[in-house]
C-alpha positions as CSV (number, residue, x, y, z in Angstrom):
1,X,-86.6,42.8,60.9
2,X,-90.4,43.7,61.0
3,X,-90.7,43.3,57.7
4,X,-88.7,39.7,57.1
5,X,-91.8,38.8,59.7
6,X,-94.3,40.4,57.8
7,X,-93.3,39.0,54.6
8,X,-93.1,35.3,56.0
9,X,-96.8,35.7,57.3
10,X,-97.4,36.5,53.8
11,X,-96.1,33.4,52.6
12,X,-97.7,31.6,55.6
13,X,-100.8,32.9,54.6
14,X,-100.5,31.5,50.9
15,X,-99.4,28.1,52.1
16,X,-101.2,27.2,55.1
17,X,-105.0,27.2,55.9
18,X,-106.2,29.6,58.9
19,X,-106.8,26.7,61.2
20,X,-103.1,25.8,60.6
21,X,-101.5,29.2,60.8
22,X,-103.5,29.5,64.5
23,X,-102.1,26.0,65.7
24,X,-98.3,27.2,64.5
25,X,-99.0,30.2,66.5
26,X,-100.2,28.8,69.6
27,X,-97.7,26.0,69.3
28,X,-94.8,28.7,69.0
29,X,-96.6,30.6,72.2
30,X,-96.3,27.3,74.3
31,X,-92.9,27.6,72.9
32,X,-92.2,31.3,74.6
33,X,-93.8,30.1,77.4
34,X,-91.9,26.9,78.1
35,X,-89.2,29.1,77.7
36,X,-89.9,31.6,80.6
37,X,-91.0,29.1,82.5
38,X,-87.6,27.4,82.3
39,X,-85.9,30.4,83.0
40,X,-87.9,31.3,86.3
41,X,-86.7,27.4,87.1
42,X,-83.1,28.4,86.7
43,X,-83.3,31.9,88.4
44,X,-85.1,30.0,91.5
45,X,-82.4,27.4,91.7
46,X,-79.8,29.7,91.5
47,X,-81.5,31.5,94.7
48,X,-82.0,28.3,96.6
49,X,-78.8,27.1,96.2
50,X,-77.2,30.1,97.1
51,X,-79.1,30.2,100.3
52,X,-78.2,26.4,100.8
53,X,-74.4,27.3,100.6
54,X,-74.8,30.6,103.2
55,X,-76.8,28.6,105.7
56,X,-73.7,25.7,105.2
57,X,-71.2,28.4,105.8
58,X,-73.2,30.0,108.7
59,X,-73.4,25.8,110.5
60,X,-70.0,25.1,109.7
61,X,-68.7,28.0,111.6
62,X,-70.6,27.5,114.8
């Protein structure tokens, strides 16, 4: 795996200017990013609406 990743910055480097390999990698960070972010989202909902559920459980009951 490490080196497929090293051997396709090779080629990166052959085919692209720096200024362009920097903006793929900070595009592709924003990427990762976006990514977590979205997952904290899901893991947060999940959480809410669990709680939402319990505290309708606990009100119906009463």
């Amino acid at each position: 795996m490490r080196t497929t990743l090293w051997a396709l910055e090779g080629l990166e480097h052959l085919f692209f200017g720096n200024g362009q390999r920097v903006a793929r990698r900070n595009a592709w960070t924003a990427v990762l990013e976006d990514r977590r972010r979205a997952r904290a989202r899901h893991e947060a909902e999940t959480v809410l609406n669990a709680a939402a559920d319990r505290r309708t459980l606990l009100t119906s009951r009463g």
